[in-house]
Structure formats: structure tokens, C-alpha cells
DRENDOMI-955368 format. One record per residue: residue number from 1; x negated, y, z negated of N, C-alpha, C, O in turn; residue in three letters. Coordinates in nm, 3 decimals, decimal comma. Example, Ala and Ser with C-alpha at 12.3 -4.5 7.8 and 13.67 -1.06 7.14 Angstrom:
<recs>
- 1 / -1,319 / -0,569 / -0,780 / -1,230 / -0,450 / -0,780 / -1,320 / -0,330 / -0,780 / -1,424 / -0,332 / -0,846 / ALA;
- 2 / -1,285 / -0,225 / -0,708 / -1,367 / -0,106 / -0,714 / -1,290 / 0,003 / -0,787 / -1,341 / 0,114 / -0,804 / SER;
</recs>
This chain:
<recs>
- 1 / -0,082 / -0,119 / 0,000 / 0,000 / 0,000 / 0,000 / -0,086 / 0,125 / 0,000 / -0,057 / 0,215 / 0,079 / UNK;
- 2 / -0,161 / 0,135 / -0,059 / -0,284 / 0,178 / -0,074 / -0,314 / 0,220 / 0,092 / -0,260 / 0,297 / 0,172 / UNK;
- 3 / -0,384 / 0,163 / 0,097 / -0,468 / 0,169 / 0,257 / -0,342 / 0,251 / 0,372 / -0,380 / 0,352 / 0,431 / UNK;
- 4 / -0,186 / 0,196 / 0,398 / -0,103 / 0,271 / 0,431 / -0,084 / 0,349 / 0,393 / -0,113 / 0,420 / 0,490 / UNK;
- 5 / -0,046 / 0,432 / 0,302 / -0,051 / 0,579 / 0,208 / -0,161 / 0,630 / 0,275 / -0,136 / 0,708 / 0,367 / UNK;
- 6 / -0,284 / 0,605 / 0,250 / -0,403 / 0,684 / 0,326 / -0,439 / 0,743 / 0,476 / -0,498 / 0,841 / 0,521 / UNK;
- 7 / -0,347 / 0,591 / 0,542 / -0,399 / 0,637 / 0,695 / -0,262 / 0,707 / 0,752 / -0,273 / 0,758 / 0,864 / UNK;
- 8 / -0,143 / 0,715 / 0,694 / -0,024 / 0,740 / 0,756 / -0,014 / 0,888 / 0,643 / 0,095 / 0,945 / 0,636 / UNK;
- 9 / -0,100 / 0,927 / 0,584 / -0,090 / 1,070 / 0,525 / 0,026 / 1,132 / 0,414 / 0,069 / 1,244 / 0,388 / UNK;
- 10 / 0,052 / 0,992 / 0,364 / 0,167 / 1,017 / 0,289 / 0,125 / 0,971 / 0,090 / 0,198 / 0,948 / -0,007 / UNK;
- 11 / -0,023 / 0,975 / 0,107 / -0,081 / 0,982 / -0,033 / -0,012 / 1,107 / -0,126 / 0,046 / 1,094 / -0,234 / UNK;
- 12 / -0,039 / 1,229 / -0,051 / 0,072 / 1,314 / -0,158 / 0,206 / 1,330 / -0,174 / 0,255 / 1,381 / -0,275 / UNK;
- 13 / 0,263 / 1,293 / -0,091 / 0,377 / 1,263 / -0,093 / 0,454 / 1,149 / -0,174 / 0,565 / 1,150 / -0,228 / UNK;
- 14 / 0,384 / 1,080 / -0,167 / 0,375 / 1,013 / -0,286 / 0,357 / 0,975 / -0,403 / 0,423 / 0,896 / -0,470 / UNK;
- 15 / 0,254 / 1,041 / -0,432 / 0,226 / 1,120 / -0,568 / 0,355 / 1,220 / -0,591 / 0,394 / 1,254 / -0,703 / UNK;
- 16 / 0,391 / 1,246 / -0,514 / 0,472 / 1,368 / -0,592 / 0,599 / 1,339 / -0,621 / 0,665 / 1,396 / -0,708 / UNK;
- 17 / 0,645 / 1,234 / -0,534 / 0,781 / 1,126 / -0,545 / 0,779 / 1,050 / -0,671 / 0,883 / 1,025 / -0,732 / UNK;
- 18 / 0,621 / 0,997 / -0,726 / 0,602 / 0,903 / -0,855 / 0,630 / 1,034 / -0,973 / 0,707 / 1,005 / -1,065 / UNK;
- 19 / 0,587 / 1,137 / -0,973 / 0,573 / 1,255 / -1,110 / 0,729 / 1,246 / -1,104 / 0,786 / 1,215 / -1,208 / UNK;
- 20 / 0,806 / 1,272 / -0,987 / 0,971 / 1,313 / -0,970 / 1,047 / 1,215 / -1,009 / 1,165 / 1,219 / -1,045 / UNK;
- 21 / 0,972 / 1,121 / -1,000 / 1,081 / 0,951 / -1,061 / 1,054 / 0,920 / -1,191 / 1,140 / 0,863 / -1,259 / UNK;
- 22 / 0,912 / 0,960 / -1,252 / 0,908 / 0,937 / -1,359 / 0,918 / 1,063 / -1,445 / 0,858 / 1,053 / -1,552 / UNK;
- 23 / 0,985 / 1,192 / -1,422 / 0,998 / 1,308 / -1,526 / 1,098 / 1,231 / -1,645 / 1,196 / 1,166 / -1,607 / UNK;
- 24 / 1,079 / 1,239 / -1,734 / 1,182 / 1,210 / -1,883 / 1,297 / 1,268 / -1,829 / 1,296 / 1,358 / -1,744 / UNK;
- 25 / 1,395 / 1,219 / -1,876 / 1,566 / 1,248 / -1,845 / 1,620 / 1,281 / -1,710 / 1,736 / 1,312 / -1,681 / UNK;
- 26 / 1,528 / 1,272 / -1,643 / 1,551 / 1,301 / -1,457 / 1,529 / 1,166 / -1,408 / 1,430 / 1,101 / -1,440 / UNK;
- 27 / 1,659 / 1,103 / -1,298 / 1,654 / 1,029 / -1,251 / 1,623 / 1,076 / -1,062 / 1,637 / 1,179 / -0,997 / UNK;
- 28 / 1,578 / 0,948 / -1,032 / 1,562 / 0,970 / -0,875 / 1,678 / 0,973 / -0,782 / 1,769 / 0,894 / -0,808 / UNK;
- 29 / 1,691 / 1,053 / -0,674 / 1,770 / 1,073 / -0,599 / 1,792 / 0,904 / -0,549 / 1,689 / 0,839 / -0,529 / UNK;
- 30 / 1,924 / 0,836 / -0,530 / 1,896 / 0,734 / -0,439 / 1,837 / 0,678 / -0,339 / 1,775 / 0,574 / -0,319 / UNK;
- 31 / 1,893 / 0,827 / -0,242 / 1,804 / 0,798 / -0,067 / 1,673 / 0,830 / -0,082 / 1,616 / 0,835 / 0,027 / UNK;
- 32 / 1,565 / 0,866 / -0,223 / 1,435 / 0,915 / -0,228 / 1,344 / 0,823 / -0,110 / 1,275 / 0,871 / -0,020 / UNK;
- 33 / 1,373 / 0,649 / -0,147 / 1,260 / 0,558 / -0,089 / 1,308 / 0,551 / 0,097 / 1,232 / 0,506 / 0,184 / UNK;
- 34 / 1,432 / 0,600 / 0,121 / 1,437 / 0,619 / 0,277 / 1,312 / 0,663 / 0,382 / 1,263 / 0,617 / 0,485 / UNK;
- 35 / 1,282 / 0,812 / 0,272 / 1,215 / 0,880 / 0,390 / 1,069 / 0,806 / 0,417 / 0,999 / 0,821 / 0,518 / UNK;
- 36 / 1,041 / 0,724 / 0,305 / 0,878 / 0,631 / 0,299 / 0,897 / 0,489 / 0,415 / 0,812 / 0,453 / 0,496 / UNK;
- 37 / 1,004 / 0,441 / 0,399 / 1,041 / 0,304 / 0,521 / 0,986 / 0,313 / 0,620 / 0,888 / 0,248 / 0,655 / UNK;
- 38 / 1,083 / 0,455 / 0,725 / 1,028 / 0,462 / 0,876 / 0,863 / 0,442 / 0,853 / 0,801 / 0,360 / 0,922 / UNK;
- 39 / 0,808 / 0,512 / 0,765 / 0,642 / 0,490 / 0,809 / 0,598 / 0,371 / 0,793 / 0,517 / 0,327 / 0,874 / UNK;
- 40 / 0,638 / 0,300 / 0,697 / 0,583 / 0,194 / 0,672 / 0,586 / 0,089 / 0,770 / 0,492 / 0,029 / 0,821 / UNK;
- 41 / 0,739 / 0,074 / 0,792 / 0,744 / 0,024 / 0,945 / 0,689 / 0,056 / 1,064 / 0,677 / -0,028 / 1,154 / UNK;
- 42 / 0,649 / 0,183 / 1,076 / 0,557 / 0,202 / 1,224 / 0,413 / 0,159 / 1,212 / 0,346 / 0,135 / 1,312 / UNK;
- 43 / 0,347 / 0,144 / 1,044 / 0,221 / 0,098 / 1,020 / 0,223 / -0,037 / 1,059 / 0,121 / -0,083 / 1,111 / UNK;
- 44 / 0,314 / -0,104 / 1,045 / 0,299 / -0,227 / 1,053 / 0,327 / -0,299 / 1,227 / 0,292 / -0,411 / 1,264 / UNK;
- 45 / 0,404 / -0,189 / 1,314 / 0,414 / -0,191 / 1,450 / 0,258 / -0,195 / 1,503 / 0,197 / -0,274 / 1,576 / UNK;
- 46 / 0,217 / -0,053 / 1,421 / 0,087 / -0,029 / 1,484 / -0,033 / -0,096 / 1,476 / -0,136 / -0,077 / 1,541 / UNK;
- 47 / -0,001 / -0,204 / 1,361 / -0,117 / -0,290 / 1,343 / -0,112 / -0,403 / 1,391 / -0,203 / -0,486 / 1,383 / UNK;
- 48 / 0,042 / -0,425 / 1,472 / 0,043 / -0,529 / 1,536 / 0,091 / -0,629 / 1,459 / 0,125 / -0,719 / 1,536 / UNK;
- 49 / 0,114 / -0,668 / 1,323 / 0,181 / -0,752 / 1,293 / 0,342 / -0,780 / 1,226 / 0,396 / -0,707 / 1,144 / UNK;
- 50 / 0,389 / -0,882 / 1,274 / 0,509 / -0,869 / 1,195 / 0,583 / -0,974 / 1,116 / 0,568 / -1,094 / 1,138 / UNK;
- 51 / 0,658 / -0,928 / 1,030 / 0,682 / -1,024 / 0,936 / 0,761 / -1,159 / 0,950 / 0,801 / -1,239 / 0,866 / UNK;
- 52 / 0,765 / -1,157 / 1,021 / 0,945 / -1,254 / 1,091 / 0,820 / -1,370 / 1,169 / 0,852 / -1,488 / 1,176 / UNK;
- 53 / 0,675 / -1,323 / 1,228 / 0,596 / -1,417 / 1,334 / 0,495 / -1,447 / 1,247 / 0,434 / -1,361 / 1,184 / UNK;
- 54 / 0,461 / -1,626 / 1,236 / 0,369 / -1,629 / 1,153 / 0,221 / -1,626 / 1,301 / 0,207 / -1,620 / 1,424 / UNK;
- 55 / 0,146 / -1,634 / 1,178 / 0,040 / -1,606 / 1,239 / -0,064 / -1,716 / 1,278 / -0,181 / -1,691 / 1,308 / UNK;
- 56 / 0,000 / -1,857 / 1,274 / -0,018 / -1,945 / 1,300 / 0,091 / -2,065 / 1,400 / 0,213 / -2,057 / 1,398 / UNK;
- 57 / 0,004 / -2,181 / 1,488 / 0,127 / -2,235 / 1,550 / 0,190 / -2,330 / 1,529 / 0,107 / -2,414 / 1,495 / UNK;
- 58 / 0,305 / -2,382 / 1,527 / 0,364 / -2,539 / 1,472 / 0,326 / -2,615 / 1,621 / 0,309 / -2,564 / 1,732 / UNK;
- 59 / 0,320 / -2,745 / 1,581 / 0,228 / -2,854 / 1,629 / 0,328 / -2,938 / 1,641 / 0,419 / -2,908 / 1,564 / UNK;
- 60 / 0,359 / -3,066 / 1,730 / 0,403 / -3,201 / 1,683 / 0,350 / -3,282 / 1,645 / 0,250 / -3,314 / 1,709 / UNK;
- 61 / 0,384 / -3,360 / 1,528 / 0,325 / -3,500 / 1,494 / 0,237 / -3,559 / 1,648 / 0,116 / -3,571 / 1,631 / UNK;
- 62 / 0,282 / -3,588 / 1,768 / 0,182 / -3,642 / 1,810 / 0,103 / -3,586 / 1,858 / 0,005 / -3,641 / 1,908 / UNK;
- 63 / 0,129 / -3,414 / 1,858 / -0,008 / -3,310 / 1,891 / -0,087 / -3,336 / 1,815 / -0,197 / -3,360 / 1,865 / UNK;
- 64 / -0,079 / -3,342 / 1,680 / -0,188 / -3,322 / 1,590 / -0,259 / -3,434 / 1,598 / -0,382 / -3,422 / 1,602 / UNK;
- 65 / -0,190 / -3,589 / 1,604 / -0,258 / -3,712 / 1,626 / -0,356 / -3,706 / 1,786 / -0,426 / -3,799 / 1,827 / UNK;
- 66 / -0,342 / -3,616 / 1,833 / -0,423 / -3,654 / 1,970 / -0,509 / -3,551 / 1,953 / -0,607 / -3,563 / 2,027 / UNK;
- 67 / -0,511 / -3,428 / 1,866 / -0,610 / -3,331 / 1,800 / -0,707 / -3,398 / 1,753 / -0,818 / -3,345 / 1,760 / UNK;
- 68 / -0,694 / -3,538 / 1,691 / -0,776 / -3,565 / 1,591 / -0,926 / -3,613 / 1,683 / -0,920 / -3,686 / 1,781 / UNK;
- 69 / -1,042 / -3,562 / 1,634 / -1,212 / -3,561 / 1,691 / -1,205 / -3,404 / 1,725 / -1,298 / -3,326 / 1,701 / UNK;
- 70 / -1,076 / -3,366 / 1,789 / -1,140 / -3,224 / 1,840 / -1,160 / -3,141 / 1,733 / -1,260 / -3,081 / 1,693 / UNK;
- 71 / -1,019 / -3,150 / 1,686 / -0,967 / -3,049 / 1,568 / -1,017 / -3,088 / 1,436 / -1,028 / -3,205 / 1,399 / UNK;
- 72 / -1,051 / -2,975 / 1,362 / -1,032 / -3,062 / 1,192 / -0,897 / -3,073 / 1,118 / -0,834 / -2,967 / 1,116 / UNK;
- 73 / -0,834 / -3,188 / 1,052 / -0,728 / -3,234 / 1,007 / -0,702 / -3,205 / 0,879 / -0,733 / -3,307 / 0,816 / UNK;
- 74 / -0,682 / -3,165 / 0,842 / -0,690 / -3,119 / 0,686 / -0,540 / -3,127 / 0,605 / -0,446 / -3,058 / 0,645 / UNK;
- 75 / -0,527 / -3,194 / 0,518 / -0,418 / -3,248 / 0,463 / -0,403 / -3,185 / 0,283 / -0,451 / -3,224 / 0,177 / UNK;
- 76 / -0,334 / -3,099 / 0,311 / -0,348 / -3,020 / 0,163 / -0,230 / -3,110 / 0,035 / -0,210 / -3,042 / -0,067 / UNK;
- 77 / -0,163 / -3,240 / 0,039 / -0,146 / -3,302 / -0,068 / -0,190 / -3,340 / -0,182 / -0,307 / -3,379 / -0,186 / UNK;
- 78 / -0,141 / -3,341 / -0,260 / -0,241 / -3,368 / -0,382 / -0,303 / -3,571 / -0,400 / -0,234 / -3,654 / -0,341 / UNK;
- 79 / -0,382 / -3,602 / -0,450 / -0,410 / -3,741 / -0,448 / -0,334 / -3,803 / -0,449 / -0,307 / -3,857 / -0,342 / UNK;
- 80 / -0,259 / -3,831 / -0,555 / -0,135 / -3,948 / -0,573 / -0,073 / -3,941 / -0,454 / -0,051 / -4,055 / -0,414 / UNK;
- 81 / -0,018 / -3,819 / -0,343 / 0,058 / -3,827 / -0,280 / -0,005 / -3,888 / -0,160 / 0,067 / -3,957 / -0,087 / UNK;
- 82 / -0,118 / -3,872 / -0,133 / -0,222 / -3,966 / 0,003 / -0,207 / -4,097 / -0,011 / -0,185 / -4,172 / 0,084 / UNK;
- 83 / -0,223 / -4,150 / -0,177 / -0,206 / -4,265 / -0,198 / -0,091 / -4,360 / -0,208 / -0,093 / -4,478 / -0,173 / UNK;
- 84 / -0,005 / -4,306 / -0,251 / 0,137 / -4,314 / -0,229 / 0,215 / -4,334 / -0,078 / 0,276 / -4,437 / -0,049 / UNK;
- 85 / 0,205 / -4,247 / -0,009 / 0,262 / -4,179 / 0,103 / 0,153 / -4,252 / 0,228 / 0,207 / -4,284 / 0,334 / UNK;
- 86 / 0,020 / -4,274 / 0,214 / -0,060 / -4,248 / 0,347 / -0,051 / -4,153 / 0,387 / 0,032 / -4,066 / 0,359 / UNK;
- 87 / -0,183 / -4,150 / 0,499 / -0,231 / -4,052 / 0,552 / -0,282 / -4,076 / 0,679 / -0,280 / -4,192 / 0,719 / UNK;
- 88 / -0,333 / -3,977 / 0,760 / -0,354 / -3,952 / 0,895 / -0,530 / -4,014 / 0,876 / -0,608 / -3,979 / 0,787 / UNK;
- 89 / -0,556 / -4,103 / 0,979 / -0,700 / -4,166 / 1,052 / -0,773 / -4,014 / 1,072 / -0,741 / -3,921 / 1,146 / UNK;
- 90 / -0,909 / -4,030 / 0,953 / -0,978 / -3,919 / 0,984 / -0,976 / -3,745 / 0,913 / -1,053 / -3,649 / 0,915 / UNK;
- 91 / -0,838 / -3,776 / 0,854 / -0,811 / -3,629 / 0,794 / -0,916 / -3,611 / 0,704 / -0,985 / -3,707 / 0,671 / UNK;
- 92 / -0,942 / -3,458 / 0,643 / -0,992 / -3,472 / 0,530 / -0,885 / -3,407 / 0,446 / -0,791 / -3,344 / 0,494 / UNK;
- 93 / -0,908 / -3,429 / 0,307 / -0,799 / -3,433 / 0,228 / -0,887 / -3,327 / 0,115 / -0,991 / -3,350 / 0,053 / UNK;
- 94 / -0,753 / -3,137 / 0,117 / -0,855 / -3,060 / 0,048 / -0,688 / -2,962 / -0,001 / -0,625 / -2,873 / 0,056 / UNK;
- 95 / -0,666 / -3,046 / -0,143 / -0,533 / -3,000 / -0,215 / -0,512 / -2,819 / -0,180 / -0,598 / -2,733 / -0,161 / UNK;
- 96 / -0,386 / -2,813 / -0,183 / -0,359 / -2,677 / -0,137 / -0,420 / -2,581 / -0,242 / -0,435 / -2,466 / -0,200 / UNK;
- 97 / -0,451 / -2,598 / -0,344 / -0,505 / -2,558 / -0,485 / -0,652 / -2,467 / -0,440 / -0,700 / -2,359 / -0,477 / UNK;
- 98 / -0,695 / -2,577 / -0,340 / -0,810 / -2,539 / -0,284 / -0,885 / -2,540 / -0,210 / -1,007 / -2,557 / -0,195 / UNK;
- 99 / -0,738 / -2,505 / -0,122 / -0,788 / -2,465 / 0,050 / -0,880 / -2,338 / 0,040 / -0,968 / -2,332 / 0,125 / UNK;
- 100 / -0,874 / -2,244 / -0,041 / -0,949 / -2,113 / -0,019 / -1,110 / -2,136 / -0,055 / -1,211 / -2,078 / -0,016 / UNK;
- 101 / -1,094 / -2,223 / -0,126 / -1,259 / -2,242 / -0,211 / -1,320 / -2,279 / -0,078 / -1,412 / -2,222 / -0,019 / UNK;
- 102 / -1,238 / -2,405 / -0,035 / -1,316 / -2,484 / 0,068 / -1,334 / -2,411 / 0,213 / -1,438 / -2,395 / 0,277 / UNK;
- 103 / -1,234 / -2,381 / 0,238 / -1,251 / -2,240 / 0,406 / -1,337 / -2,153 / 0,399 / -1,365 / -2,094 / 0,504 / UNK;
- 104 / -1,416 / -2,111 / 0,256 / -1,508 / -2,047 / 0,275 / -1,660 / -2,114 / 0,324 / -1,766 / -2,053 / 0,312 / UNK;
- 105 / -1,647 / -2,258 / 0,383 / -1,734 / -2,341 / 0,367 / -1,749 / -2,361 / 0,560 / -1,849 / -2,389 / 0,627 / UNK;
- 106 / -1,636 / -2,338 / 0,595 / -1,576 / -2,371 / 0,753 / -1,622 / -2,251 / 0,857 / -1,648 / -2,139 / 0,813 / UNK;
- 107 / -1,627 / -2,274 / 0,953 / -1,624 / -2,182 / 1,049 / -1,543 / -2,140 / 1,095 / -1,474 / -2,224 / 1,153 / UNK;
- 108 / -1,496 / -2,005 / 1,105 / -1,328 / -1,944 / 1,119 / -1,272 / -1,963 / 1,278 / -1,158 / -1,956 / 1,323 / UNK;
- 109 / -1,405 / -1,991 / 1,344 / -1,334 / -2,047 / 1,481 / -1,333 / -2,152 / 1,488 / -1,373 / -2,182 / 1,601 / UNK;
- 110 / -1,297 / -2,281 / 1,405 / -1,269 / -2,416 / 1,408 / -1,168 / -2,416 / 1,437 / -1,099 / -2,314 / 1,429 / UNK;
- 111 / -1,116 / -2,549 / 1,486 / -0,963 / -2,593 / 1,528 / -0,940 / -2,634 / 1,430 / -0,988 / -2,746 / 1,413 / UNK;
- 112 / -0,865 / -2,579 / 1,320 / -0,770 / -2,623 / 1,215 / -0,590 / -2,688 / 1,215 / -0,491 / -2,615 / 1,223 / UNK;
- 113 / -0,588 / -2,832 / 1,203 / -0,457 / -2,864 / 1,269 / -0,443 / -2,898 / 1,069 / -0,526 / -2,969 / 1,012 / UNK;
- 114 / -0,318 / -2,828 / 0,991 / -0,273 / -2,797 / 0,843 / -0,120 / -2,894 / 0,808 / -0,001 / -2,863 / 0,813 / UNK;
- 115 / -0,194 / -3,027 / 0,770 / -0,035 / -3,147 / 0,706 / -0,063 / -3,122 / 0,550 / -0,150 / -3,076 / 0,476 / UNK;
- 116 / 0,098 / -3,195 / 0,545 / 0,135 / -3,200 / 0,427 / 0,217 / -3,288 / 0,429 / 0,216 / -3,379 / 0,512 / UNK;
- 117 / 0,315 / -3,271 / 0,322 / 0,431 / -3,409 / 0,343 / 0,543 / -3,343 / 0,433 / 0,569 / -3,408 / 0,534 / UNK;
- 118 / 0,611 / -3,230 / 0,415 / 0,722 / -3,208 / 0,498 / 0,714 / -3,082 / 0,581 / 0,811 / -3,041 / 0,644 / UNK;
- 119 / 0,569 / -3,008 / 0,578 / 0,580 / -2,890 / 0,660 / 0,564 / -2,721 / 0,577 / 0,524 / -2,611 / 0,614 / UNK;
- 120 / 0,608 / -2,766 / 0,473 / 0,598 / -2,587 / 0,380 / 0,502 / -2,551 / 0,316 / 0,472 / -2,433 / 0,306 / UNK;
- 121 / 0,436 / -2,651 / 0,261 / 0,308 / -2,645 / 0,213 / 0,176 / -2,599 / 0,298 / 0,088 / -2,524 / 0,256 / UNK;
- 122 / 0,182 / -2,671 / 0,447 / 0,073 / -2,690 / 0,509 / 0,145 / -2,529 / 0,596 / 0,057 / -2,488 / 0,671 / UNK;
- 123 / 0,230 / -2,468 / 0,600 / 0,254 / -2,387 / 0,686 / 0,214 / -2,281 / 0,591 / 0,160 / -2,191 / 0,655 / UNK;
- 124 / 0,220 / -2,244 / 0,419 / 0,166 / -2,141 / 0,369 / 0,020 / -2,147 / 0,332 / -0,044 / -2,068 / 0,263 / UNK;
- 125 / -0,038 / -2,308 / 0,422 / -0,221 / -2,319 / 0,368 / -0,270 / -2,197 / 0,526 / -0,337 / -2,094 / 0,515 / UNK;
- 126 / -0,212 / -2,252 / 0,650 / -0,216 / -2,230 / 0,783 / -0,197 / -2,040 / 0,766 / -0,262 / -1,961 / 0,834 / UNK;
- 127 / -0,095 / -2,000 / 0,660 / -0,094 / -1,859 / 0,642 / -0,223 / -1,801 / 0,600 / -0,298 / -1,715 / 0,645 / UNK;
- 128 / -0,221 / -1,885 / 0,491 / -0,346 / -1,811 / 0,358 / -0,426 / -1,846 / 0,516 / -0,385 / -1,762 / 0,597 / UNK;
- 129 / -0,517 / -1,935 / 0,577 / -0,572 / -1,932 / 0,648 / -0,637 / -1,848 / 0,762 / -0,751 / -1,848 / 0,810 / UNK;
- 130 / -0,546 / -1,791 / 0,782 / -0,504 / -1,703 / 0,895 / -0,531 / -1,544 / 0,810 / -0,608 / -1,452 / 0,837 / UNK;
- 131 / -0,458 / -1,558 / 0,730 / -0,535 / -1,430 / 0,635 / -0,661 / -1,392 / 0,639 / -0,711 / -1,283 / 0,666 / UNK;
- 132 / -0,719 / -1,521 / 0,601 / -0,911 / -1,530 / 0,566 / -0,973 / -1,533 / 0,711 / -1,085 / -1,581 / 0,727 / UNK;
- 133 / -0,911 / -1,489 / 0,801 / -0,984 / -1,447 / 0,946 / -0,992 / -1,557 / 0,999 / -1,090 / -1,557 / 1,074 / UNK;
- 134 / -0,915 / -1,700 / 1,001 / -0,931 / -1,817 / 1,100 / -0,855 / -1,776 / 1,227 / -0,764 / -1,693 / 1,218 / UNK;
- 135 / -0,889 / -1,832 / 1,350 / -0,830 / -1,805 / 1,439 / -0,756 / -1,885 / 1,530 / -0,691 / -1,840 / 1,625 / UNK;
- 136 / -0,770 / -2,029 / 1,492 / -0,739 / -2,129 / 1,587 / -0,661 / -2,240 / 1,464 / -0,709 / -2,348 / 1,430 / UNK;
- 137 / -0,541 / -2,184 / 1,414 / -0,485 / -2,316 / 1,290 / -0,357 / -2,302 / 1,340 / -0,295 / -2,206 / 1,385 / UNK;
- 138 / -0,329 / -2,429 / 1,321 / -0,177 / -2,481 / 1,355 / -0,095 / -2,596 / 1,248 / -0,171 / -2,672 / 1,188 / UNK;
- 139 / 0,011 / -2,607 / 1,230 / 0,037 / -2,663 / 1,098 / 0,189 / -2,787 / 1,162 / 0,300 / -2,768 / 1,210 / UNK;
- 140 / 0,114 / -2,893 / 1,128 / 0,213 / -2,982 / 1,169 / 0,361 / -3,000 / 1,114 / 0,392 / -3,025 / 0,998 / UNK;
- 141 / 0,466 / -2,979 / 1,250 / 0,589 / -2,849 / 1,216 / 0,667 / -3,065 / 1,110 / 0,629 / -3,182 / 1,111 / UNK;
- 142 / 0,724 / -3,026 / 1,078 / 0,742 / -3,132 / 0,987 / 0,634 / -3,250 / 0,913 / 0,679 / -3,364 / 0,894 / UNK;
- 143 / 0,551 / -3,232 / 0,890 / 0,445 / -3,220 / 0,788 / 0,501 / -3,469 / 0,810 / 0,598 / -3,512 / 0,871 / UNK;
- 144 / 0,417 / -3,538 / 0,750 / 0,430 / -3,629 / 0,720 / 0,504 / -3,770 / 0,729 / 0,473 / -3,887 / 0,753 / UNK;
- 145 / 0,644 / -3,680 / 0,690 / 0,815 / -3,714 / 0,718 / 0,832 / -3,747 / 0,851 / 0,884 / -3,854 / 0,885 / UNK;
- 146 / 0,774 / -3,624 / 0,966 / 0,793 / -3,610 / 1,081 / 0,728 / -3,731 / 1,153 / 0,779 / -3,811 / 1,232 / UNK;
- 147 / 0,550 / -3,721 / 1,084 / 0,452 / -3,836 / 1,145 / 0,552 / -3,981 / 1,148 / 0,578 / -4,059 / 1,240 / UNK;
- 148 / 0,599 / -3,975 / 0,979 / 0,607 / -4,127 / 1,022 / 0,744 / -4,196 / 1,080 / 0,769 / -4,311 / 1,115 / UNK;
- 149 / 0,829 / -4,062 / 1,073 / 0,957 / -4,035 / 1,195 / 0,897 / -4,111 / 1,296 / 0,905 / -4,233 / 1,286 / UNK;
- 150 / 0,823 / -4,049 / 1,416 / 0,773 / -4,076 / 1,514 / 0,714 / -4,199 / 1,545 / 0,692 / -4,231 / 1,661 / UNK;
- 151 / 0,682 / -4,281 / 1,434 / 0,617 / -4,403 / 1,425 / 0,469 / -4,374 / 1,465 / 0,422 / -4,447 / 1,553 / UNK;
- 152 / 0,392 / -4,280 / 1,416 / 0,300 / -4,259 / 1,467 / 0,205 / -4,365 / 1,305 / 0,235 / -4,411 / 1,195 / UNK;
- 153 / 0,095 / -4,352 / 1,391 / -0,038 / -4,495 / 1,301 / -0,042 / -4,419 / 1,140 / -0,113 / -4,320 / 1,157 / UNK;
- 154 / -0,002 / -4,421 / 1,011 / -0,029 / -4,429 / 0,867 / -0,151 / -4,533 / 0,831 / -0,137 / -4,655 / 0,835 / UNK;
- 155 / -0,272 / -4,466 / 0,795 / -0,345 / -4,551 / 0,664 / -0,313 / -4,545 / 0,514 / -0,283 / -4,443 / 0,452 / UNK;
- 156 / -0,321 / -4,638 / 0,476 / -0,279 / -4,674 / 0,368 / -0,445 / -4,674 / 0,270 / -0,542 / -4,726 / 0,326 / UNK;
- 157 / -0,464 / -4,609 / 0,118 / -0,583 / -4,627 / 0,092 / -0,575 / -4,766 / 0,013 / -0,678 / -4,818 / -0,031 / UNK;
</recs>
């Protein structure tokens, strides 16, 4: 918020909206936070991103299985659930807990293909991902469920 306030020139303006909202026994006009929106929204036009498009792509179960040598596979479940559930030939297995520790270890232009068991997990690792400057991650769009929908190959440990 910070960094927008600064480059869109509305640091004092803001300041002066916070003294006006917080005076003792004076409340804020309702429509006060209107006139701050439009900008915020054109910052975010102008930077090109938007909230509704992630910034990563969904995959099919047998995309990601024919990814596997090119891409790295990375399966953010926790243990019991690999062991339990199976897993994909080749993945490596790096709990969502600590996908960030470990991506700092990766090269941000790797092919990152992001499972899980049903898709929500591996689609907010594929976010955080994408955050930390990766450029090539995709997150298998029904995570596990989907794989073994498809009858695609499960190892068992």
C-alpha cells in the first residue's frame, strides 16, 4: 500500500484522510474511501496484474505425467498423505510448509509442474511461487483425485 501511495501521489492525501478519521468524536464521511479506489485500481491496470488471473497455469493429470524428466514435479502433501494416497514416478515431495525455504534453492526459470491431493493447495504453492519471481509453474488443475480419476500410473511407498 505503501509503494502505491508513493507512486500514484496520494501519500498526503492520505495522511490527511487518517488525522480526519481518527480526530476524537468526529466520525468519517462514508463515501471518504471512494475517492482512494479509482487509483488503486488504475495501479494495478498499470502494473499489469489482476486479481481474478492467476499467475500461473492449470495442467491435466496427463500433462503433468508426460512433463515428468522435463519439468520438476513437486508435490506439496504432507508425508502421511504420499504414503497413504501415493504418488507420482519421480516427484519430489517438499510439504507446502516449505515450498518457500526450498525455491530459494531452484532456479526461477525451471519448469515447475505444483500437485497435491485435490488442486488448492498446489494452486496457492504455484501462487506463492510465482510471487518469488518463478516463471514457468503450472499446478495440476485437480491435484491427485484427478490423477487417479484418469487411471493414470500411482506408486505406492
Amino acid at each position: 500500500m505503501t509503494q502505491i501511495a508513493r507512486s500514484s501521489g496520494l501519500d498526503g492525501m492520505l495522511r490527511g484522510r487518517m488525522r480526519r478519521c481518527f480526530t476524537p468524536f468526529q466520525r468519517p464521511r462514508d463515501d471518504e474511501h471512494l475517492a482512494v479506489a479509482p487509483q488503486v485500481q488504475k495501479e494495478i491496470i498499470m502494473r499489469g496484474t489482476s486479481p481474478t488471473r492467476a499467475p500461473y497455469r492449470d495442467i491435466t493429470p496427463a500433462t503433468a505425467l508426460a512433463a515428468r524428466g522435463k519439468a520438476r514435479l513437486i508435490d506439496v502433501r504432507e508425508t502421511s498423505e504420499l504414503s497413504a494416497e501415493g504418488f507420482i514416478e519421480g516427484v519430489e515431495h517438499v510439504p507446502l510448509a516449505r515450498i518457500a525455504e526450498a525455491a530459494r534453492r531452484w532456479n526461477t526459470d525451471d519448469e515447475l509442474v505444483i500437485v497435491c491431493r485435490s488442486g488448492a493447495r498446489s494452486a496457492a504453492a504455484a501462487s506463492a511461487l510465482c510471487a518469488m519471481g518463478f516463471h514457468r509453474v503450472a499446478n495440476m488443475a485437480g491435484g491427485m483425485l484427478a490423477y487417479k480419476a484418469a487411471g493414470l500410473p500411482v506408486r505406492r511407498a
